[in-house]
VEXDREN-2710 file (C-alpha; in Angstrom, 1 decimal):
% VEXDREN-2710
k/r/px/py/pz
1/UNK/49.9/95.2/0.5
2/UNK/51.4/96.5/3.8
3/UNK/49.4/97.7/6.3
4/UNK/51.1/100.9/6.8
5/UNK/52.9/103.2/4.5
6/UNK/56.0/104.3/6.7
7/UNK/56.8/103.1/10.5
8/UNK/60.0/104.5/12.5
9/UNK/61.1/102.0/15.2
10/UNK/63.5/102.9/17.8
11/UNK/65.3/100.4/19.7
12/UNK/67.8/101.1/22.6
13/UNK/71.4/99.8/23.4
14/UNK/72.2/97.8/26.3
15/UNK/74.4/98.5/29.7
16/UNK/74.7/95.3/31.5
17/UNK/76.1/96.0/35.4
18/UNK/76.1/92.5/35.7
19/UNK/76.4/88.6/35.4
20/UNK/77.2/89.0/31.3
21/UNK/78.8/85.6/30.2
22/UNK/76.0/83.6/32.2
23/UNK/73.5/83.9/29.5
24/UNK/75.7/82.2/26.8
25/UNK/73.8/79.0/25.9
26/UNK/77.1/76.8/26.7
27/UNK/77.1/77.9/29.9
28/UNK/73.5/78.2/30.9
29/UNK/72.0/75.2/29.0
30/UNK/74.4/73.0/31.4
31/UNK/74.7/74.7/34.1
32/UNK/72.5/77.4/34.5
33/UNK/70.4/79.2/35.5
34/UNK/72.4/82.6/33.8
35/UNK/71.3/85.9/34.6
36/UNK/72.2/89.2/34.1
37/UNK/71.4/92.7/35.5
38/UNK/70.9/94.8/32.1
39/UNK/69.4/98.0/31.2
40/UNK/68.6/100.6/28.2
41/UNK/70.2/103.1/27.5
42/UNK/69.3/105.7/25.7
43/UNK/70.7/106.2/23.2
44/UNK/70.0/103.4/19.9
45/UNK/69.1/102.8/16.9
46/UNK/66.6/104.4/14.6
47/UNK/64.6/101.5/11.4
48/UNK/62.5/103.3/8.9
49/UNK/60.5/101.4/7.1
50/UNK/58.5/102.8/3.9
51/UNK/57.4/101.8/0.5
52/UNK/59.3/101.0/-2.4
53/UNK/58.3/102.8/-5.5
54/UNK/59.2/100.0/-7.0
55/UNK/57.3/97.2/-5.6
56/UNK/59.7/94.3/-7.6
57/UNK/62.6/96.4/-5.7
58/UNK/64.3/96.2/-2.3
59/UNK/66.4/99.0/-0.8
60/UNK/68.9/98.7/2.5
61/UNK/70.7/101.8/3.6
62/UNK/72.9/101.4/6.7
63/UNK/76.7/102.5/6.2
64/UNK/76.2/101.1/3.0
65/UNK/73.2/101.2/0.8
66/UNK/71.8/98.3/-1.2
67/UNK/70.0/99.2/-4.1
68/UNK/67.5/97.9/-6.5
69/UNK/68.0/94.8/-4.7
70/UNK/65.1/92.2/-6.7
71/UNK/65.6/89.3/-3.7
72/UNK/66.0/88.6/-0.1
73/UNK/68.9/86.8/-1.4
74/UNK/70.9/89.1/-2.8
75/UNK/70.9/91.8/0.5
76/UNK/73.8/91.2/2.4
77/UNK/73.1/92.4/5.8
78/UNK/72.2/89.6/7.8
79/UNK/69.6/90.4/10.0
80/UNK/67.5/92.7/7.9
81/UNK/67.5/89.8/4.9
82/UNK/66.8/87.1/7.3
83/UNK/63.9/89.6/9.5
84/UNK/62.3/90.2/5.8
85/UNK/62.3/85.9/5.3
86/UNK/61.1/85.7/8.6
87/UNK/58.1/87.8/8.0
88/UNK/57.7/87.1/4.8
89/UNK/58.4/90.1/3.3
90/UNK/59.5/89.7/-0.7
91/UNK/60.3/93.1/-1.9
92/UNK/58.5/96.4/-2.8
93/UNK/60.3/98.1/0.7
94/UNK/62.9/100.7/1.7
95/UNK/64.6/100.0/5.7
96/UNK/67.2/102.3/6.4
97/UNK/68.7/102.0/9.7
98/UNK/70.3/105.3/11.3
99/UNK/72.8/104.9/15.2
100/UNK/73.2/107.5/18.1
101/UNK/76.6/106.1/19.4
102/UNK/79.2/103.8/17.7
103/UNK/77.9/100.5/17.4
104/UNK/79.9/98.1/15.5
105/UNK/82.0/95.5/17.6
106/UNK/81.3/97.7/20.7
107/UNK/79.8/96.3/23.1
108/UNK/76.6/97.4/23.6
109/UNK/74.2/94.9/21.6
110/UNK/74.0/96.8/18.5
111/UNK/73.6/93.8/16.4
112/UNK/70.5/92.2/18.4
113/UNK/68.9/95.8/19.1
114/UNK/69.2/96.2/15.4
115/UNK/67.5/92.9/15.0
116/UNK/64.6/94.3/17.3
117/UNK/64.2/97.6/15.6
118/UNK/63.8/95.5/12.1
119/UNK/61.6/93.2/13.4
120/UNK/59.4/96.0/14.7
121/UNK/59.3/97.9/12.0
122/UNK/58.0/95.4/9.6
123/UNK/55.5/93.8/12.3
124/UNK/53.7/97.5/12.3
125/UNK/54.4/97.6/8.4
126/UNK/52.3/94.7/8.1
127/UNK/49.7/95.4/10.7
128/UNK/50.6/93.3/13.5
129/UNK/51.4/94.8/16.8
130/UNK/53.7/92.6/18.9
131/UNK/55.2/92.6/22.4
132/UNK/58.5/92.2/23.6
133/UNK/58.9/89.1/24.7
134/UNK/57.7/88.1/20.7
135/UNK/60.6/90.6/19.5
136/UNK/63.3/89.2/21.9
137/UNK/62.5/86.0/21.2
138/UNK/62.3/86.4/17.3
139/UNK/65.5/88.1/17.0
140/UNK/67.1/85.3/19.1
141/UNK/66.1/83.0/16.8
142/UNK/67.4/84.9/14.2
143/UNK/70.7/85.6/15.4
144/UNK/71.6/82.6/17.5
145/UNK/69.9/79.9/15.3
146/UNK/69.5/80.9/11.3
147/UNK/72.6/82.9/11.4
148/UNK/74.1/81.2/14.2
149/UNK/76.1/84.0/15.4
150/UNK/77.9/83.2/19.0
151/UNK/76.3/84.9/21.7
152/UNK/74.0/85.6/24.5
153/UNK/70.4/86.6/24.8
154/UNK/70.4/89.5/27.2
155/UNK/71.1/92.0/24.2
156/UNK/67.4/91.0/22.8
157/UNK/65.6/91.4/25.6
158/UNK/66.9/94.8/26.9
159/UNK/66.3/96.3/23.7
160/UNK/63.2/94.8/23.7
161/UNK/62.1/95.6/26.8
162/UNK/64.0/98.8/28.5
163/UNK/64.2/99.8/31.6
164/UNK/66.6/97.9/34.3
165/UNK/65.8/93.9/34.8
166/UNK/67.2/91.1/36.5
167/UNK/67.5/88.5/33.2
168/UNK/67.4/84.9/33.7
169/UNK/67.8/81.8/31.5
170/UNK/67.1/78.8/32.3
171/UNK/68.5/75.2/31.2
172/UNK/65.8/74.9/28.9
173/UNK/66.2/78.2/27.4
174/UNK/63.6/79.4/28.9
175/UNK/63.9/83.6/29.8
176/UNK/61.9/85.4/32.5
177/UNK/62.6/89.1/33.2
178/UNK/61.9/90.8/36.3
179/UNK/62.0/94.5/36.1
180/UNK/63.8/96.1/39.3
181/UNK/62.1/97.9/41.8
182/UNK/63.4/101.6/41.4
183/UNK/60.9/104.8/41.3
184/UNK/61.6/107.7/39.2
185/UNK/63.5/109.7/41.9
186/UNK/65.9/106.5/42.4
187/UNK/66.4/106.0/38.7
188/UNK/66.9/109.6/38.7
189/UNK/70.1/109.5/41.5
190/UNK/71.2/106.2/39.5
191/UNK/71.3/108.2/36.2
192/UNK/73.5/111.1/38.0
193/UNK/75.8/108.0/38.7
194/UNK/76.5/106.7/35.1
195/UNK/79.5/107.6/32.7
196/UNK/80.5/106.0/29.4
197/UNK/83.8/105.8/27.7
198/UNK/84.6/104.9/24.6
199/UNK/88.3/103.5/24.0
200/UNK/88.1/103.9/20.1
201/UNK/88.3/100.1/19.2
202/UNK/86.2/98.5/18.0
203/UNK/86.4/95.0/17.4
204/UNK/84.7/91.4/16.8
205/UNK/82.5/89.7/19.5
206/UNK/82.3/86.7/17.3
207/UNK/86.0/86.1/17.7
208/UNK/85.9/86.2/21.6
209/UNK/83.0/84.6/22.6
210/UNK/84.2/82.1/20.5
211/UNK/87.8/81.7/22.3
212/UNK/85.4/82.5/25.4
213/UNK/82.8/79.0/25.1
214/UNK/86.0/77.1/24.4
215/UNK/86.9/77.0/27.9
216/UNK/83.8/77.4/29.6
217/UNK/84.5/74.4/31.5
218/UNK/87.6/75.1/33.0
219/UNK/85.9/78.7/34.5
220/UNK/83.1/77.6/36.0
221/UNK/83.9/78.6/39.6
222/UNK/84.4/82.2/38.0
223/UNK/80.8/81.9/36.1
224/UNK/79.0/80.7/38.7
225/UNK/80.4/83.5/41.0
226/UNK/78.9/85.9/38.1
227/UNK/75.4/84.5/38.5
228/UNK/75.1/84.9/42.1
229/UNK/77.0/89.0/41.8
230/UNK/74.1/89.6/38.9
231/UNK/71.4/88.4/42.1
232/UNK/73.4/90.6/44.8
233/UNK/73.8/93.6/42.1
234/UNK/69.6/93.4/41.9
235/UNK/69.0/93.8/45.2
236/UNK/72.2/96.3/45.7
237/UNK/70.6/98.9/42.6
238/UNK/67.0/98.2/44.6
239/UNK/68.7/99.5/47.4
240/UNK/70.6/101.7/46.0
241/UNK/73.4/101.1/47.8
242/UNK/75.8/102.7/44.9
243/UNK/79.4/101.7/47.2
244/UNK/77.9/98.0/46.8
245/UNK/76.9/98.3/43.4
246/UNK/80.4/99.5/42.6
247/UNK/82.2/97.0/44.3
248/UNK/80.2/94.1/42.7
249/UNK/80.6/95.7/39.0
250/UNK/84.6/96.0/39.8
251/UNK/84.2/91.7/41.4
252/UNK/82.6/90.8/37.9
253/UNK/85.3/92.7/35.7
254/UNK/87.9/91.4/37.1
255/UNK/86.2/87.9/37.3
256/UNK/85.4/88.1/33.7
257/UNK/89.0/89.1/32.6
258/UNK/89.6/85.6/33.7
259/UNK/87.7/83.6/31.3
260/UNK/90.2/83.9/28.2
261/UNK/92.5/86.2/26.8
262/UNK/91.9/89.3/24.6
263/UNK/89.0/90.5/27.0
264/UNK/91.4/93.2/28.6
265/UNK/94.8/95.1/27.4
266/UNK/97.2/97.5/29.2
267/UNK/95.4/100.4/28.2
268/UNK/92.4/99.4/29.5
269/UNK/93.6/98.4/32.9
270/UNK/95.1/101.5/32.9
271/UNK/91.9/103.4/32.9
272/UNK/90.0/101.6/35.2
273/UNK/92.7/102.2/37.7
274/UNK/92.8/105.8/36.9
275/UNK/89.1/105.7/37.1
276/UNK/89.1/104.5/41.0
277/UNK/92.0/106.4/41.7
278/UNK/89.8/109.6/40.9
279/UNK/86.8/108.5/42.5
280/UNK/84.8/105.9/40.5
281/UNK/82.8/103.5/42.8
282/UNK/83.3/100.6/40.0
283/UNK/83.2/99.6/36.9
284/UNK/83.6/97.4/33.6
285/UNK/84.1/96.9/30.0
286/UNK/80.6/96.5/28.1
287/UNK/80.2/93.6/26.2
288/UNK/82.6/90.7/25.4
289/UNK/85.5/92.5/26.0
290/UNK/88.8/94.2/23.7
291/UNK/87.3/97.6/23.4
292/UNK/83.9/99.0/23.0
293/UNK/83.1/101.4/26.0
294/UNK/84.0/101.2/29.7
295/UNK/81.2/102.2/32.1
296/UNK/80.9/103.4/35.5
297/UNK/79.4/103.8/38.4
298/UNK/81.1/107.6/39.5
299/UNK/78.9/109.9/42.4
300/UNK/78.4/113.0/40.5
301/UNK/81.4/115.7/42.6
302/UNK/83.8/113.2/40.9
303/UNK/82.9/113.0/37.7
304/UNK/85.1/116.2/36.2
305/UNK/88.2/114.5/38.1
306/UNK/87.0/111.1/35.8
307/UNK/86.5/112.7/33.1
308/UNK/89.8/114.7/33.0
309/UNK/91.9/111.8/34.4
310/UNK/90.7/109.0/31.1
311/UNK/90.3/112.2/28.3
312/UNK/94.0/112.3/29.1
313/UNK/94.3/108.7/27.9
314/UNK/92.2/109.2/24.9
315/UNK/89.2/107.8/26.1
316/UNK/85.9/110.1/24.9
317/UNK/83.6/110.6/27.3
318/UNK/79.8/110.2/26.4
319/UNK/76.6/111.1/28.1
320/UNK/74.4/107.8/29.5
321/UNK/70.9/107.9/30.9
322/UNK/68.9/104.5/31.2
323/UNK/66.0/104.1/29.0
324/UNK/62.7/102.7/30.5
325/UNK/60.6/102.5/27.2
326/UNK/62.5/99.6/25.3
327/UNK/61.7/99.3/21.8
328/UNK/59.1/101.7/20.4
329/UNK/57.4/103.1/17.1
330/UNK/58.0/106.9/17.2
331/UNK/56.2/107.1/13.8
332/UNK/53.7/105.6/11.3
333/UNK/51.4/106.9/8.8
END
């Protein structure tokens, strides 16, 4: 019998400023360390977990819903089936997952905070209270090694975690997370700093981290060049020098545009020049690159110039604030 009747999890997306690319395990496991500078957001992904009346029966609801389901086997999303085998969860349970922002092949870790937000769900389900390092960790496993799905593991831990950290991974996989320095009226000006864009596509990460590990090994002065902005883009957001900041999210775009083709396009470009031209300090594509949303780093009298500038290109502005809690349960009973 579960230890709970019904638990709500919510799990936050990821913004990473910095350094993303150096945590991919063919880069870092040969020539790391990686690191990254991610953070929450907060905005993410609601798991509720409750009883099946049923208790032979399994039920998944996402934009699909699985019904009557009698085994693991037979549910095809990935990482709810393979969170339920990892905890050994049979049947007899409803998990219905519920987003705040676009998520599929966006760029902001939806896949791996979903993975969180199951796996923490179904820990309080059964009565077991776990950390975040135990939840990052778990849905690495799950996503990189059962399901081996290409990828880094930065998405896990900022969902897992929150707030704004300096990520790093070392050869031996192992992950260490420093959380940066910045009191609530600094994370306050930072937040009055952030805007979000979303370009409409939507497309698969799979596809171009897989082009992207490929040649690795010819970009390695471009990789290396990533770790160390990730270090400088710590100590810059510490300081809150936002004119650095800028500049060193703007180095790492146009570095990471470098590592294989597909990552950019025309339109794109386009709107990160406008962007600058109407005042943005810097800025990046989110996630592996193609589409998915384009943040920046604006000072808040040029933001309506911004805005107007890329909702003139078709590119829908949406509202950002960082997240310090990481993944949380919001409700059980």
């Amino acid at each position: 019998m579960p230890g709970k009747v019904a638990v709500v999890s919510k799990t936050p997306f990821r913004l990473t400023f910095a350094g993303g690319g150096t945590d991919l395990p063919e880069y870092y496991r040969t020539h790391g360390p990686g690191a990254c500078v991610a953070g929450a957001m907060d905005k993410g992904i609601f798991v509720f977990v409750v009883e099946n009346f049923n208790a032979d029966e399994i039920r998944v609801s996402y934009r699909i819903t699985e019904d009557a389901k009698r085994s693991i086997d037979e549910i095809a999303h990935n990482s709810i089936r393979e969170a339920m085998r990892f905890l050994r969860i049979p049947s007899g349970v409803q998990i219905i997952t519920a987003t705040q922002m676009p998520s599929k092949g966006t760029g902001i870790g939806s896949s791996s905070s979903c993975a969180v937000g199951v796996l923490h769900a179904l820990h309080v389900w059964k009565g077991e209270r776990v950390g975040p390092r135990q939840l990052a960790r778990e849905a690495v496993r799950i996503e990189r090694e059962v399901l081996g799905e290409r990828g880094g593991i930065q998405d896990q831990y900022a969902a897992a975690y929150g707030g704004l950290n300096l990520i790093q991974v070392e050869r031996d996989g192992g992950v260490s997370v420093q959380s940066l320095t910045v009191d609530h009226d600094a994370l306050e000006t930072l937040n009055e700093h952030l805007m979000l864009f979303f370009t409409g596509i939507e497309r698969s990460s799979g596809e171009i981290h897989a082009q992207q590990v490929s040649e690795i090994e010819q970009h390695l002065e471009e990789y290396d060049r990533m770790r160390s902005i990730a270090l400088s883009t710590a100590k810059a957001i510490e300081a809150l020098d936002f004119p650095e900041i800028g500049r060193l999210m703007d180095e790492n775009w146009r570095l990471k545009k470098q590592l294989t083709g597909g990552i950019s396009n025309r339109r794109i470009d386009r709107a990160h020049e406008l962007a600058a031209r109407e005042g943005a300090m810097g800025g990046k594509l989110l996630g592996a690159g193609g589409g998915g949303f384009l943040f920046f780093l604006v000072p808040p009298g040029r933001q309506p110039d911004v805005r107007r500038a890329l909702e003139r290109l078709g590119f829908a502005a949406k509202s950002v604030r960082l997240d310090i809690t990481g993944s949380t349960i919001v409700h059980e009973e």
